[in-house]
C-alpha positions in Angstrom: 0.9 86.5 -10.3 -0.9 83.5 -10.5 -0.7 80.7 -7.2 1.4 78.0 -9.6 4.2 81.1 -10.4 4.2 81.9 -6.5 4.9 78.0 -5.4 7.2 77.5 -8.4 9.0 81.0 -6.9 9.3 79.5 -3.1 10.0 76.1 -4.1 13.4 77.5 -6.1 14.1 80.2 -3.0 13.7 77.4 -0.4 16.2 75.2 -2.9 18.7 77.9 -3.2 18.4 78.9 0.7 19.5 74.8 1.8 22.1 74.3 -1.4 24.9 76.5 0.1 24.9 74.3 3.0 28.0 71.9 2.7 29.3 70.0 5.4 32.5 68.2 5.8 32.2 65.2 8.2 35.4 63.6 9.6 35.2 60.3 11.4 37.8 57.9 12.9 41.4 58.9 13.8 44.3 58.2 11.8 47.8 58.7 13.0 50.4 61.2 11.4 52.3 59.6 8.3 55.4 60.7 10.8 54.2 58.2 13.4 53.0 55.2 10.9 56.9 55.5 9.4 58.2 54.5 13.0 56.5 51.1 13.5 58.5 48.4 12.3 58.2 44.3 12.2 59.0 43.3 15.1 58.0 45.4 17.5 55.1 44.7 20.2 51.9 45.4 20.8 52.9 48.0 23.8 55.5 49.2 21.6 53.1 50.1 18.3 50.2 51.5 21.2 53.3 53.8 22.7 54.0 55.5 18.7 50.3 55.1 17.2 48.1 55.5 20.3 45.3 52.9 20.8 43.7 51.3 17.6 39.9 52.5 15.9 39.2 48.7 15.9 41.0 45.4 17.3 39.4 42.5 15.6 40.2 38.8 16.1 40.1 36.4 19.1 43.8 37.2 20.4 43.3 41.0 19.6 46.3 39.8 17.0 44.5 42.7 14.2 44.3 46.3 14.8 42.8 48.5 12.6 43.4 52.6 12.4 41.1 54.5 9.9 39.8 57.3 9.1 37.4 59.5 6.3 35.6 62.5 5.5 32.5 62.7 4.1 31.2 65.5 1.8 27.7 66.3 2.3 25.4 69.4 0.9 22.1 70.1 2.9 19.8 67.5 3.3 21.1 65.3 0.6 22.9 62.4 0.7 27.0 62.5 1.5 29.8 61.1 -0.5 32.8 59.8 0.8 35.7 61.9 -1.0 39.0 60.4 1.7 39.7 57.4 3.6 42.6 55.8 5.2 43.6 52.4 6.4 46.1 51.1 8.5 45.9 47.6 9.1 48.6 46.1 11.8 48.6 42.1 12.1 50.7 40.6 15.4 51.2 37.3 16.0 52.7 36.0 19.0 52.9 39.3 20.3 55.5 41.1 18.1 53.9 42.9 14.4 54.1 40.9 11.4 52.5 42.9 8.7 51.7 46.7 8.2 49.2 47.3 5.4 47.5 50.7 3.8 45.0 51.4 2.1 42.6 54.3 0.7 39.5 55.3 -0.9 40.1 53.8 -4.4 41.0 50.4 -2.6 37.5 50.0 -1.5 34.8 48.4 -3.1 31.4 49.2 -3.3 28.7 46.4 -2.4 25.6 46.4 -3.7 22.4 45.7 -0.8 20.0 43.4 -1.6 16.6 45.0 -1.7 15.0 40.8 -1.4 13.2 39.7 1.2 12.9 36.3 2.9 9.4 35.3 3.0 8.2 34.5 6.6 5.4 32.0 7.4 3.1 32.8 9.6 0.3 31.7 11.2 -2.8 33.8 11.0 -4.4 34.1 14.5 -8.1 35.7 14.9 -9.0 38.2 17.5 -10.3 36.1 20.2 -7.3 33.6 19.7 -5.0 36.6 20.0 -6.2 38.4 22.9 -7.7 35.6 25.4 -6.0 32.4 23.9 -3.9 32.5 26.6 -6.3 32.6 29.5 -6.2 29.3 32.0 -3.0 28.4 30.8 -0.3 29.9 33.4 1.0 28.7 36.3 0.7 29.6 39.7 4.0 30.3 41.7 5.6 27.5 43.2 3.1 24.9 41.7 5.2 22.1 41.0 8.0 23.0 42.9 8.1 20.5 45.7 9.9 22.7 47.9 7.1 25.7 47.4 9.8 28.3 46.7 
């Protein structure tokens, strides 16, 4: 068997081995449907904390938006995951008492595409003397200037 059959061999045993490897990832913590159908407008903050439990995320200055969520990510091996379930609750309170209860799942999301630019930066080049004893003479001594000598 010549050394290219061998590799080619290994490489598809090694593939196989790590393809049966599939993970299911769960992140955040969403509260039961049972619980979400209790909260009403209305109610306060204590009040939605006492049925929901505390928030994944509380955004805004007055804490006015709390956010619940949570998703499951599908991953085999090595590779990359994909999201395949997420969940949303969004609570908005104003003045204390909840004004708005919104939901929202994976197909409500958006995907955003990541600029792969760069921003130029301008530099100064600085040579190897510059950069290692340019700053030589030019520190102060402790408590020069200070007129108390602290």
């Amino acid at each position: 068997m010549s050394i290219r059959k061998m590799f080619f061999v290994g490489l598809c045993l090694c593939l196989a081995s790590c393809s049966s490897d599939l993970f299911l990832i769960h992140n955040g913590s969403m509260p039961a449907k049972e619980r979400i159908a209790q909260i009403k407008t209305g109610q306060s903050k204590e009040e939605v904390s006492y049925i929901l439990g505390s928030p994944s995320l509380v955004t805004g200055l007055n804490d006015d938006n709390w956010i619940y969520m949570s998703s499951t990510t599908k991953k085999v091996a090595f590779l990359n995951g994909k999201e395949i379930e997420r969940d949303i609750l969004a609570l908005t309170f104003k003045d204390g008492a909840l004004t708005k209860i919104e939901e929202f799942d994976l197909a409500d999301g958006n995907d955003i595409k990541i600029d792969k630019d760069e921003t130029a930066q301008v530099e100064e080049k600085v040579g190897f003397f510059r950069k290692y004893f340019g700053g030589v003479g030019q520190y102060q001594m402790f408590g020069k200037g200070d007129e108390k000598g602290l």
